[in-house]
C-alpha positions in Angstrom: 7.1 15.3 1.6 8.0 11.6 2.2 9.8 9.6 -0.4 7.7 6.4 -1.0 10.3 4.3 1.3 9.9 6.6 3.9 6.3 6.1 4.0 6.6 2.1 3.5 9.0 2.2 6.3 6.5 4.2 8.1 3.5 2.3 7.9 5.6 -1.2 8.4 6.7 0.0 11.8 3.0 1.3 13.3 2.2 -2.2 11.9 4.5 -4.3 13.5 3.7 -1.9 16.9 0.2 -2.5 16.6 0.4 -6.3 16.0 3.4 -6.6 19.1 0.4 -4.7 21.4 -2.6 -6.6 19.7 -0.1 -10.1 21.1 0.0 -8.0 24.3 4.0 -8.5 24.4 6.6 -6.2 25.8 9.3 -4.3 23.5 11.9 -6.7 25.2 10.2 -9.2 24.9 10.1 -9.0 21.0 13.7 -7.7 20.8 14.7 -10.4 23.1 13.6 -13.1 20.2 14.0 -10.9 17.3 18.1 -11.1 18.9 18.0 -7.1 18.4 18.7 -4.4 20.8 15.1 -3.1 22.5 16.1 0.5 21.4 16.4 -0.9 17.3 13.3 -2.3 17.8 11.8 0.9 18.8 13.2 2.2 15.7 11.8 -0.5 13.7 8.3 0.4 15.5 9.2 4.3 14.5 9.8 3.4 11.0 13.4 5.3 11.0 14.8 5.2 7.2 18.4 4.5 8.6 16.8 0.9 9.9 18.2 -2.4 7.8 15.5 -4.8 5.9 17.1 -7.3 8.4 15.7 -5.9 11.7 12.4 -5.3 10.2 12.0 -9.1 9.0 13.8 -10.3 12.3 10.9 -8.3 14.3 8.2 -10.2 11.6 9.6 -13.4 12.3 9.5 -12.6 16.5 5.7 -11.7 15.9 4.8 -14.8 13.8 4.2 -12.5 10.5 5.3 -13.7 7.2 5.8 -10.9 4.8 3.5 -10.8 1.6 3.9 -9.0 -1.6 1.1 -8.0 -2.8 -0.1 -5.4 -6.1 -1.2 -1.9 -4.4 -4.7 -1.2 -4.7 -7.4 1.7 -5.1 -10.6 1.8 -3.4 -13.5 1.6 -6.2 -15.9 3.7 -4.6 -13.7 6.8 -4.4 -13.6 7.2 -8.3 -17.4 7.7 -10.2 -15.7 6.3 -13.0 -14.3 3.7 -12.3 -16.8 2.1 -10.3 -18.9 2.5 -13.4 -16.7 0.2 -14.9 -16.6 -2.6 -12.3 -20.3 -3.0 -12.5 -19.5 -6.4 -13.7 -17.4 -7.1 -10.3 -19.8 -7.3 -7.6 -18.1 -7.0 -4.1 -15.3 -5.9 -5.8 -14.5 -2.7 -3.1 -10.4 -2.5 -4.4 -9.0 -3.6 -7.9 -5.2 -3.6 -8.3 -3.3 -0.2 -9.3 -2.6 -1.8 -13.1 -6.2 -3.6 -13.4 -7.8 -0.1 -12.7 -5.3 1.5 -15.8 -6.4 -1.4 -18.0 -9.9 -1.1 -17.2 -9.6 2.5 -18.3 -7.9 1.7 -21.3 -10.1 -0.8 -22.5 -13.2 0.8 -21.7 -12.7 4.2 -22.6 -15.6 4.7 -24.9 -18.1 4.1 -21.4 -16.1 6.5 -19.1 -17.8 10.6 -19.0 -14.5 12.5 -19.2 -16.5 15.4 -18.7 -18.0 14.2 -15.4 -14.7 13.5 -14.0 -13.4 14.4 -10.7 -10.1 16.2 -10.3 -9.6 13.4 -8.1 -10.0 10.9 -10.3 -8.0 12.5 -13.0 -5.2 12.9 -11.2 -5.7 9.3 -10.5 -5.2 8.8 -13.8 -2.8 10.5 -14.4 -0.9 8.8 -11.7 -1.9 5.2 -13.3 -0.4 6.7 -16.8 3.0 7.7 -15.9 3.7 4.9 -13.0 2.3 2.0 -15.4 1.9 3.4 -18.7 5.4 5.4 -19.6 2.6 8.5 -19.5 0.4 7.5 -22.4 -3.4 6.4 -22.2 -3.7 3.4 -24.6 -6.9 4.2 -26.2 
């Protein structure tokens, strides 16, 4: 199973590959302006965990990509119960990992624990011990 770096790392790399082909340049090309060796940058594109932050944000900065921080999200339509509780947010198709938790929390008397999905429980569950030090404010 992949660590969450691993996975970051991952999806970073097929990124960067996708927007270097999307730009239609060549791996030297980007290497050649990122002033790293062709075969890092085909480790960068892989994603390998051994890579430093450096030659990843050299190979944004070749591809005219700014790196953004932004809250990790959940798609509201995957979870019954949640989405009943963004009826209020129209067009709203992700809410941020900790928004979702508080909207829980705060509206716990509207959500059908018994209608539930597994998958949304575990959801849940997930939500409660990343944000919540594993405890449902309720």
């Amino acid at each position: 199973m992949d660590t969450p770096l691993l996975l970051l790392a991952r999806q970073l790399g097929t990124a960067l590959r996708a927007e270097r082909k999307r730009l239609g340049l060549a791996q030297a090309e980007v290497a050649r302006h990122a002033n790293v060796g062709r075969q890092k940058l085909i480790q960068v594109e892989q994603g390998k965990p051994g890579v430093a932050l450096a030659a990843y944000a050299a190979t944004m900065d070749a591809l005219g990509l700014v790196p953004e921080v932004t809250p990790a999200k959940i798609r509201v339509a995957e979870y019954p119960q949640l989405k009943r509780l963004t009826w209020n947010r129209p067009g709203a198709d992700t809410v941020a990992e900790r928004d979702a938790l508080a909207l829980y929390e705060r509206h716990w008397d509207l959500v059908d624990v018994d209608h539930m999905t597994t998958h949304e429980r575990s959801l849940l569950q997930r939500l409660m011990d990343k944000y919540g030090q594993g405890i449902l404010h309720v």
